[in-house]
C-alpha positions in Angstrom: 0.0 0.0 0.0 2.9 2.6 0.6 4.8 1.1 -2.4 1.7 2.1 -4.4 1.1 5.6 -2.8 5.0 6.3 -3.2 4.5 5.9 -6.8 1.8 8.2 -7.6 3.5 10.8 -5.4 6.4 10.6 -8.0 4.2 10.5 -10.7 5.1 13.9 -13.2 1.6 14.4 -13.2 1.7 14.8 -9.3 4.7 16.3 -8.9 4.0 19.3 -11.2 0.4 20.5 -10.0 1.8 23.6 -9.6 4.4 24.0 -12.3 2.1 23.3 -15.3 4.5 25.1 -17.7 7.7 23.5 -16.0 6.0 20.1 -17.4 4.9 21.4 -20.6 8.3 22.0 -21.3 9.5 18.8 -20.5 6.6 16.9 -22.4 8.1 18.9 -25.3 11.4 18.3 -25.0 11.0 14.5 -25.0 9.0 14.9 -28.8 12.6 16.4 -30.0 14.1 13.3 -31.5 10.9 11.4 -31.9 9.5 13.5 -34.5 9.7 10.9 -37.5 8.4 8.0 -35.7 5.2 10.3 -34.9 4.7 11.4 -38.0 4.9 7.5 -39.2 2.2 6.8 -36.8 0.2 8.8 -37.8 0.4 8.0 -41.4 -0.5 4.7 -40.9 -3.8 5.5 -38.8 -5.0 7.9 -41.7 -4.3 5.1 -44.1 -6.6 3.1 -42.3 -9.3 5.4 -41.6 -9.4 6.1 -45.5 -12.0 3.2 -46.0 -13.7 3.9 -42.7 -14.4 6.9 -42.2 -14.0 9.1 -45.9 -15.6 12.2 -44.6 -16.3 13.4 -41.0 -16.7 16.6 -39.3 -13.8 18.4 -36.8 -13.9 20.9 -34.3 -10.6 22.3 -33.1 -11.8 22.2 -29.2 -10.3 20.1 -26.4 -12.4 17.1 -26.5 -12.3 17.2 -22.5 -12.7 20.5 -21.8 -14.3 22.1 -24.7 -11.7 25.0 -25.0 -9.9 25.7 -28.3 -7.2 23.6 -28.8 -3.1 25.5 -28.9 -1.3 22.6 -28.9 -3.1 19.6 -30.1 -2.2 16.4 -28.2 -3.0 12.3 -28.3 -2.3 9.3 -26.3 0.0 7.0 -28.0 -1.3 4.0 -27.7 -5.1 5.5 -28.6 -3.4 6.3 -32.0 -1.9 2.7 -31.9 -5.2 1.3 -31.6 -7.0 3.7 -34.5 -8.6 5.5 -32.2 -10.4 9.1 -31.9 -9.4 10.1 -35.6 -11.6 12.9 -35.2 -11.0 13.6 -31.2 -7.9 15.8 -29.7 -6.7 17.2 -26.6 -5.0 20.2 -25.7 -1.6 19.7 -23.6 -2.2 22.5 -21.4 -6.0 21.5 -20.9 -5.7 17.6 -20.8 -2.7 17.8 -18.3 -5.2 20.3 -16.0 -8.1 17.7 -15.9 -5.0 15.3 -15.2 -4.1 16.8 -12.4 -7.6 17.2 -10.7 -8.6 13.7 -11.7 -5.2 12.1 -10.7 -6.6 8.9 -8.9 -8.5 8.0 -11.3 -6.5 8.0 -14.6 -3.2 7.7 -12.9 -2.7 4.0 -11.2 0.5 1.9 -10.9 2.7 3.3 -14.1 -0.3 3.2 -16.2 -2.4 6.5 -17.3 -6.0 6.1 -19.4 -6.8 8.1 -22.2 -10.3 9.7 -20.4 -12.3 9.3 -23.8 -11.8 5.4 -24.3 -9.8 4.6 -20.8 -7.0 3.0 -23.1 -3.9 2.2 -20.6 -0.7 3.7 -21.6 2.2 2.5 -19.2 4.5 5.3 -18.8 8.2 5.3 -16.5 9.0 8.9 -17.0 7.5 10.9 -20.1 4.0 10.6 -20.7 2.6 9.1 -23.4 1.2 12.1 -24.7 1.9 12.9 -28.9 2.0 15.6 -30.7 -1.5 15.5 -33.3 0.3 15.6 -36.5 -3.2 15.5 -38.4 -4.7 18.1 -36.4 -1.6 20.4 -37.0 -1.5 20.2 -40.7 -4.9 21.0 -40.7 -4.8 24.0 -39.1 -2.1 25.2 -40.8 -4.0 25.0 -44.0 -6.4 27.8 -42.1 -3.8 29.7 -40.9 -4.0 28.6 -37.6 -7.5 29.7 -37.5 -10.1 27.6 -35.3 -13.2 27.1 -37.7 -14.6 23.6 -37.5 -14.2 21.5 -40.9 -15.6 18.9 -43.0 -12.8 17.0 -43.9 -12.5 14.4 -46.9 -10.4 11.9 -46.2 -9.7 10.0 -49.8 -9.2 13.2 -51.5 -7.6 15.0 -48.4 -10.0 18.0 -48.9 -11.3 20.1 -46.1 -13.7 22.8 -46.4 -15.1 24.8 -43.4 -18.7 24.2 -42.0 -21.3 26.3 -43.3 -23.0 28.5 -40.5 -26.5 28.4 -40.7 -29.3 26.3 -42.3 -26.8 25.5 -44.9 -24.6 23.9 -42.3 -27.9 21.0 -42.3 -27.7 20.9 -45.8 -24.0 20.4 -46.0 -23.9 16.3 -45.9 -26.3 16.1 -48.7 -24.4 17.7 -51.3 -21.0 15.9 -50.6 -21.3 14.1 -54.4 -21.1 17.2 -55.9 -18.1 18.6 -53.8 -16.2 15.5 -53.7 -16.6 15.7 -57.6 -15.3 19.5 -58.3 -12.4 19.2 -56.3 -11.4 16.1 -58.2 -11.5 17.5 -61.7 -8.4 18.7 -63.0 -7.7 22.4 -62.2 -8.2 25.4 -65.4 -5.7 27.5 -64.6 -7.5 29.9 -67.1 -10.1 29.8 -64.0 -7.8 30.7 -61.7 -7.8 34.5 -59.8 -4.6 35.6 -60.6 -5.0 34.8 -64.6 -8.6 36.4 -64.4 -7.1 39.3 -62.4 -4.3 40.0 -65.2 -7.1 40.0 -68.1 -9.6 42.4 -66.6 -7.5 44.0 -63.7 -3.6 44.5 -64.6 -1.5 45.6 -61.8 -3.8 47.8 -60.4 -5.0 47.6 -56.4 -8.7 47.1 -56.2 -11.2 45.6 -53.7 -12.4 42.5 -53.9 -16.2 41.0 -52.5 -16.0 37.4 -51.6 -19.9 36.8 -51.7 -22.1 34.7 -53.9 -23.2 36.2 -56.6 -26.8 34.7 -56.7 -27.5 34.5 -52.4 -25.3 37.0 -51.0 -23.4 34.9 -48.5 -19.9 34.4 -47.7 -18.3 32.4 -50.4 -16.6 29.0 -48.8 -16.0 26.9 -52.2 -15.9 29.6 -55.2 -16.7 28.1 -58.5 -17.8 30.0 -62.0 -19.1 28.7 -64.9 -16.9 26.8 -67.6 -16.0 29.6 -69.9 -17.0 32.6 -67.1 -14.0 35.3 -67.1 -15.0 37.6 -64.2 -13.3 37.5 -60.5 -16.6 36.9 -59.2 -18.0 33.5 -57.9 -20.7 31.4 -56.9 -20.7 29.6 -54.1 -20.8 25.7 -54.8 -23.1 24.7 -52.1 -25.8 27.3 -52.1 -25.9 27.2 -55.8 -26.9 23.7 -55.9 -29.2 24.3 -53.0 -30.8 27.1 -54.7 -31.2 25.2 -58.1 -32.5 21.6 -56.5 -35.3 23.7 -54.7 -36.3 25.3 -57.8 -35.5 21.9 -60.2 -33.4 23.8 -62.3 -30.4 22.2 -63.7 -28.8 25.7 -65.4 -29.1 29.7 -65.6 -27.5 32.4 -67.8 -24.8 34.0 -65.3 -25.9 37.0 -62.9 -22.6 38.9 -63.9 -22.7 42.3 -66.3 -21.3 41.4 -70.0 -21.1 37.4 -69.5 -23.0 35.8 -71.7 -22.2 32.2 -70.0 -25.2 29.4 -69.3 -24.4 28.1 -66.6 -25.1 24.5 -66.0 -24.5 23.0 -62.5 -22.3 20.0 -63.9 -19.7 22.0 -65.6 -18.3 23.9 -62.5 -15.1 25.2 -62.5 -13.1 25.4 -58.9 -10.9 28.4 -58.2 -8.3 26.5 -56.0 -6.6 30.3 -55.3 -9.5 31.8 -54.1 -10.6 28.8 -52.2 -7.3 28.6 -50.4 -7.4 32.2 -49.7 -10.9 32.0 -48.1 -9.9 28.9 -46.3 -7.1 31.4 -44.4 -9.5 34.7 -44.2 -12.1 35.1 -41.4 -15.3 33.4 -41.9 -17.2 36.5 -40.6 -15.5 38.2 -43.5 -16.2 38.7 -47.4 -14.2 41.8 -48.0 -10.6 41.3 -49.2 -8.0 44.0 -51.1 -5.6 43.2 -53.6 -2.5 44.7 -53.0 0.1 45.8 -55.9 3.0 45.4 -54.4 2.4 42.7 -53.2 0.6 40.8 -55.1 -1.8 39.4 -52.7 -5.5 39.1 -52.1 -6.0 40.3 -48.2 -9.2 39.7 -45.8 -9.4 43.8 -44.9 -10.0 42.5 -41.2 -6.4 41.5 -40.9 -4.9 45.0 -41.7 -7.2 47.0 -40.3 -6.2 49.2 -37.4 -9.2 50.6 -36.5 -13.1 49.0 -35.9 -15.7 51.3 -34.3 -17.5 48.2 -32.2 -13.9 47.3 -30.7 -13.0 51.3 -30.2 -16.2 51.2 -28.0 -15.3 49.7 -25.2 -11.6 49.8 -25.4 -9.7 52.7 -26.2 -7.4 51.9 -29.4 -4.2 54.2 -30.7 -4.3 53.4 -34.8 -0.8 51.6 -35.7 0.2 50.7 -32.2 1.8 47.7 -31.8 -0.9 47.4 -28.9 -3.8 48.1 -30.4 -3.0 45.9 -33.3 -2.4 43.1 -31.4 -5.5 43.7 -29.5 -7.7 43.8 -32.5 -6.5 40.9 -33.7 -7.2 38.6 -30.6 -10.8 40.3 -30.4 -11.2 39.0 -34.2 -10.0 35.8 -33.5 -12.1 35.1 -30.7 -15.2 36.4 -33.0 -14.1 34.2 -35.6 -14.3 31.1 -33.7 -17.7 32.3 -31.9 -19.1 33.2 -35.4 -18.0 29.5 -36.6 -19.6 27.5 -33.9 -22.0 25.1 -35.0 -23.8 25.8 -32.0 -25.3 28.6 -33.3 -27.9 27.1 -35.9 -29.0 25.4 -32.6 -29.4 27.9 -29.9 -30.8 30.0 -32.9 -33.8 27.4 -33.1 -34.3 27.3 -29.6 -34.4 30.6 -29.0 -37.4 31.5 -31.1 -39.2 28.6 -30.0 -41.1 31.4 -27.8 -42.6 34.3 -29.1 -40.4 37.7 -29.3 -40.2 39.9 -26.9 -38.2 43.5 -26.6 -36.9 45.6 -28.9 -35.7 45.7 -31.9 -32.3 47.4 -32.7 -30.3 46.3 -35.6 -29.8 49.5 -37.2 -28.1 50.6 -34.0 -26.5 49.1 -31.5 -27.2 50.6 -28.0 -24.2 49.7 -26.9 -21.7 51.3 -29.4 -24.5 53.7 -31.8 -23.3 51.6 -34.9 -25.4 49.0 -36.8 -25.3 45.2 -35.9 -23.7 43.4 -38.7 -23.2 40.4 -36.6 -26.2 39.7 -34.4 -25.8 38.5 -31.4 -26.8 37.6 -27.3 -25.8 35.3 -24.3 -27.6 32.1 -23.8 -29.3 33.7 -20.5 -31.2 36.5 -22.8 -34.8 36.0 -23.5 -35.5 39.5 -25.6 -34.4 39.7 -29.4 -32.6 42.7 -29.4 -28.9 42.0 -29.9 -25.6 43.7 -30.2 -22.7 42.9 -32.6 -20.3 40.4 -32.0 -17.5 42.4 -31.9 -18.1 44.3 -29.2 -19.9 41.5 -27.0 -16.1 39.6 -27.6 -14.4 42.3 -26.2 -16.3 41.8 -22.8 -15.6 37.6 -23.5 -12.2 38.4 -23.8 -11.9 40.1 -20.6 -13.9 37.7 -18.7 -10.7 35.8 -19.6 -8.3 37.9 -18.6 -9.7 40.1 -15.9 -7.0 41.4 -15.5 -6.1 42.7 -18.7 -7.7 46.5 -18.1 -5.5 48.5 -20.4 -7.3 51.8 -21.9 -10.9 49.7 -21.3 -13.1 52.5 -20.7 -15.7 50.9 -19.0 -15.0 47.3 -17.7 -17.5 44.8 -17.6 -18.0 41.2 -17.6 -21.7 40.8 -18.2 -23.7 40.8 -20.9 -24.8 44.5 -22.2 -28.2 42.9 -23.1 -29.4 41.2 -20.1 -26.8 42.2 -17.6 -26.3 38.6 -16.4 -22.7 37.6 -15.3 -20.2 35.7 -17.5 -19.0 32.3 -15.8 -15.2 32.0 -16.2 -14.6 28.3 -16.1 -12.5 27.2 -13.2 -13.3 23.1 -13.9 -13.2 21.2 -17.0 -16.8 20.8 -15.9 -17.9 24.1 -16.4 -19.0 25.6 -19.4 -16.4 27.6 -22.0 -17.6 31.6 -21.8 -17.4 31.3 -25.6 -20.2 28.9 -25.8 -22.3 31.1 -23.3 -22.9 33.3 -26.5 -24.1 32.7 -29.5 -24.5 34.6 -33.1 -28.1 34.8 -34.0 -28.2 33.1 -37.5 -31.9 33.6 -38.4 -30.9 38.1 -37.8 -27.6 37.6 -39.6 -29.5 36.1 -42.6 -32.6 38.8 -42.5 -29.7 41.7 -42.5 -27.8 40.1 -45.4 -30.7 39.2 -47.4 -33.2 42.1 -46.7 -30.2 45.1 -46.4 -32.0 47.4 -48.9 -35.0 48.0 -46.6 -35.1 52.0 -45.3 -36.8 50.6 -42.0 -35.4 46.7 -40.8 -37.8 47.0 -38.2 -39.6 43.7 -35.7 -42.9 43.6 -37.7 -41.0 43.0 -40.7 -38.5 40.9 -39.3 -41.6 38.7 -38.0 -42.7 38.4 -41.3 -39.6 37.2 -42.8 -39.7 34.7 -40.1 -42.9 33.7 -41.2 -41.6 33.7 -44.8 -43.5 36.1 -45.9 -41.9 38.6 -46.8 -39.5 38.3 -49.5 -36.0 40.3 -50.5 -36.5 43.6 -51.2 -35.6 45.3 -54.9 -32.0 46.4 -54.9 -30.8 49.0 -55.9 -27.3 50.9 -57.0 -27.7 54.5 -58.4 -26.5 55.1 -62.1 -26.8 57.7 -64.8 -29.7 57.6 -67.4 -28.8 56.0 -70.4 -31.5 58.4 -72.3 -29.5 61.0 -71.2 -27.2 61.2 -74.5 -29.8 60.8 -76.7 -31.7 63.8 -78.8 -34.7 62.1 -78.9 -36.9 58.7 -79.1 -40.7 57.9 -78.8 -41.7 55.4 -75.6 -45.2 53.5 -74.7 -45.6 54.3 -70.8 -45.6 50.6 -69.9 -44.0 48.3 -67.6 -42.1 46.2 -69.5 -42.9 43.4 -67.1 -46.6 43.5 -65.8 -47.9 46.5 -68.8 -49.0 48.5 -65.9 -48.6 52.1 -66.3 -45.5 53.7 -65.8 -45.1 56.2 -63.5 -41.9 55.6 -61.3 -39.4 54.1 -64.0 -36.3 51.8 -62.9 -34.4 49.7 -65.2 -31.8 46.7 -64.6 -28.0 49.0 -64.3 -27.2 46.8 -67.4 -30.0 47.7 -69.6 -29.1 50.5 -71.9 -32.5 51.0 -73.5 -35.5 53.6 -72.9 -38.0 51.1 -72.3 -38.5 51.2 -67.7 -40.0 49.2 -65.4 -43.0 50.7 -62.9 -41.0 50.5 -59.2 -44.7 49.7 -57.8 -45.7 47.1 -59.6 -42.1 45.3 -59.1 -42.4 46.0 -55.8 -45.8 43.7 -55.2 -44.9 41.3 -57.6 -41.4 40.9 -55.5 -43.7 41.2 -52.1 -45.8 38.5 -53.6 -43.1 36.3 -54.5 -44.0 36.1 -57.9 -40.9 36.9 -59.4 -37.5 36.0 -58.5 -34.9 38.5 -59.0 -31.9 36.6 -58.6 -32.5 34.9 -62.1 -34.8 37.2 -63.3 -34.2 38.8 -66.9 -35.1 42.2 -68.4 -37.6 41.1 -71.3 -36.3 43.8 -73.6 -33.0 42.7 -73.6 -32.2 40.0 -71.2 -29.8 40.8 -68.8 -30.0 40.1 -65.4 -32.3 42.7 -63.1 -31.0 41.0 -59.8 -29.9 44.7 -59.2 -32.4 48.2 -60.4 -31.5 52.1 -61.2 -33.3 54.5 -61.1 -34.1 56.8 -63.8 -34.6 60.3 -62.3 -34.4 62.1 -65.8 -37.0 60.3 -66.9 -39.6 60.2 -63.8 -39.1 63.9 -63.6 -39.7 64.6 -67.6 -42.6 62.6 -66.8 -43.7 64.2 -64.5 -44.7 67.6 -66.6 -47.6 65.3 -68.5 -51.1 66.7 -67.6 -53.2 63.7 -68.4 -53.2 59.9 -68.8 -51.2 59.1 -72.2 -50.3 56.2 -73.7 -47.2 56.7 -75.5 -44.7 59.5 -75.6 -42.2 61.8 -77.5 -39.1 62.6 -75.1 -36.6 65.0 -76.1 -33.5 64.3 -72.8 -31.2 67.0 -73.8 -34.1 69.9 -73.9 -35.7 68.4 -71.3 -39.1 68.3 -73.0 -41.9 65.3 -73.8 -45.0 65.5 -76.0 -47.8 63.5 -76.1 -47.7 60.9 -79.4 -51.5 61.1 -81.3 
């Protein structure tokens, strides 16, 4: 009985409950000249997981603890066995719940793994590994934390979608399996694009689908498209099964492609690049001198949500870093697949409170990414940004540099924020969560002058459908002396009072805004694939034409068709 208790009180485990780091160290050390023989271990579990498990789902958390994982560790003898391909612990966090559980894991020269309860006997280094797969992975995202669906066979990983797409995702796996297998066009490619319609020049670049307006993960165009701008590979599919459509002319100005959903062409540069990028994040520059593609969020020195609470000096070393570790942390919120699901539980009860998207009450500027604590039961929300700023120093309290009002509650609700003291107790990342159903009403319905709760109810309901959109353009009548024109909607031949056209149609002919408008609040017409009949471009985006509503505008009377003379300024009734 001594015998047994002198060994576990020379146990490393024991002996460094209060030099974690001391033992960190040495658990290092020991991996120095062992390095090849890991790597060959690993190797051969992946080769044997190929036929049994092709594609599964990671999160890069401590699968003990639940906290994001630094330094991802595995027992040796679970990776002998095959075991937990899809599991990992961190070394700082699995050694913790080591030390508080030492009885039970610990026992005469043997530790157990606390997933499986595998024995390892150990004499002086622990059988702990470096996770070579978990590593490599998240060096393809930069080090970034965004859980993955990985595909083993083809050794492809793309991140999880947020949202309801995130359901979706498993259904479609055919059709991503398949593009990433075809052989790359480097004609498709974003740098030889960029050369052909860009040069050297800087310019900004939007990393959203061009037919749904969502952050692009797998960017694909159609076979001969030459434009910078993609489609996303899942929601396109999604979109077109739901509306049993196998093809579509492409949404972009001047391409004259029909696009059919088994012709897809990957952009592996793109896709890399978005792979690296934030998830919250589809707004990237290319930078001459350079010549790189950047997410803006990782050079940006300034954000107005983070300025808010803490005070930030622009190009300080400080501040910088700061930023960064507040964008990190809403990265990995943002990513959690735990939002689709608190989401849904959330509005199982009716809605209550206020609704305040178009500013936040906390820092006056408007929520781009909703969000609350799982303790709130009103709707109204504040953006993520600033909500991690308070996360961030619930864990480290005492980090108070320039914070100009410290907190560690929730601005909605004003409950507390538990820091987690036991591996028990929950992560104070997963006691908030982003509100998908918002985030998807403020990037779908953006163009409404008022996103206020009554419509927001009605979008819940589904019914109320996206809004026109428009982007302000000169008149194309403008340079012309004169040409005669029926006052009809092209669309519906309802009169024409307040005339729009699609900013590529070039033509006199208009559209009536009101009778767009109830066909769109109707849903009888879908604007993402919907063509100008005149001269069939897309209309997914409207102008209006101010020269002409005011010209019409002088007629005294109900007319039928019209003289208009743009560079006088006059019109004449037609007899």
């Amino acid at each position: 009985m001594d015998q047994k208790s002198s060994k576990k009180e020379s146990s490393p485990i024991k002996s460094s409950i209060y030099n974690i780091d001391k033992l960190i160290y040495s658990i290092k050390d020991s991996w120095k000249n062992q390095q090849d023989e890991y790597q060959k271990l690993f190797d051969q579990f992946l080769q044997y997981c190929k036929s049994q498990y092709p594609v599964f789902n990671i999160k890069f958390t401590c699968s003990i603890s639940g906290e994001w994982l630094e330094q991802p560790v595995s027992f040796m003898q679970c990776i002998i066995e095959k075991k937990h391909l899809n599991d990992c612990f961190d070394l700082k966090q699995i050694l913790k719940y080591l030390i508080q559980n030492n009885s039970n894991f610990m026992q005469d020269g043997y530790i157990q793994c606390p997933l499986c309860r595998s024995k390892s006997h150990f004499e002086k280094d622990l059988p702990l590994i470096p996770n070579f797969f978990f590593q490599q992975l998240r060096q393809q995202l930069n080090d970034k934390s965004k859980p993955i669906t990985y595909y083993l066979s083809t050794q492809t990983l793309i991140p999880l979608y947020p949202g309801f797409l995130g359901k979706e995702q498993f259904q479609f796996n055919n059709q991503i399996q398949s593009v990433f297998a075809q052989q790359c066009d480097t004609q498709q490619n974003f740098s030889s694009i960029k050369k052909m319609t860009k040069g050297n020049e800087s310019f900004k670049y939007s990393h959203l689908c061009l037919l749904g307006n969502i952050r692009i993960q797998i960017p694909v165009r159609g076979k001969h498209c030459r434009h910078l701008e993609c489609y996303d590979l899942l929601y396109l599919n999604w979109y077109m099964l739901y509306r049993d459509q196998k093809q579509f002319k492409c949404l972009f100005f001047g391409c004259q492609e029909v696009i059919n959903l088994n012709e897809l062409q990957l952009d592996q540069e793109l896709y890399e690049i978005g792979l690296k990028g934030f998830n919250f994040s589809s707004d990237f520059i290319f930078n001459q001198q350079s010549s790189t593609l950047l997410d803006t969020y990782s050079i940006t020195n300034y954000d107005p949500h983070i300025a808010t609470y803490k005070k930030l000096v622009p190009t300080t070393t400080e501040s910088l870093n700061y930023i960064k570790q507040i964008y990190d942390l809403t990265d990995r919120i943002y990513s959690s697949t735990k939002n689709q699901e608190l989401t849904d539980k959330f509005y199982e009860h009716p809605l209550n409170g206020d609704f305040n998207i178009s500013k936040d009450q906390s820092t006056n500027c408007k929520v781009e990414i909703p969000c609350r604590c799982i303790r709130c039961d009103k709707v109204n929300v504040c953006d993520l940004r600033f909500m991690s700023c308070i996360i961030n120093q619930v864990q480290y309290p005492e980090n108070r540099n320039g914070v100009k009002a410290y907190s560690v509650s929730c601005p909605l609700c004003h409950n507390p924020f538990s820091p987690k003291k036991r591996h028990r107790d929950q992560s104070v990342h997963e006691q908030v969560y982003v509100d998908t159903k918002m985030l998807n009403f403020i990037t779908t319905i953006k163009n409404f002058s008022l996103l206020n709760k009554e419509k927001y109810q009605l979008f819940l309901q589904k019914k109320l459908y996206l809004s026109l959109r428009f982007e302000e353009l000169e008149s194309p009548i403008q340079e012309l002396d004169q040409f005669n024109l029926k006052l009809r909607c092209l669309i519906t031949n309802n009169k024409l009072r307040n005339p729009i056209r699609g900013i590529y149609c070039q033509h006199p002919e208009a559209f009536d805004e009101n009778s767009l408008t109830n066909l769109c609040a109707t849903g009888q017409i879908d604007f993402n694939l919907a063509q100008c009949p005149q001269c069939q471009s897309s209309i997914h985006k409207l102008t209006h034409d101010n020269i002409l509503k005011e010209l019409l505008s002088q007629l005294e009377g109900d007319f039928d068709e019209v003289q208009v003379f743009p560079k006088i300024k006059q019109i004449k009734q037609l007899k």
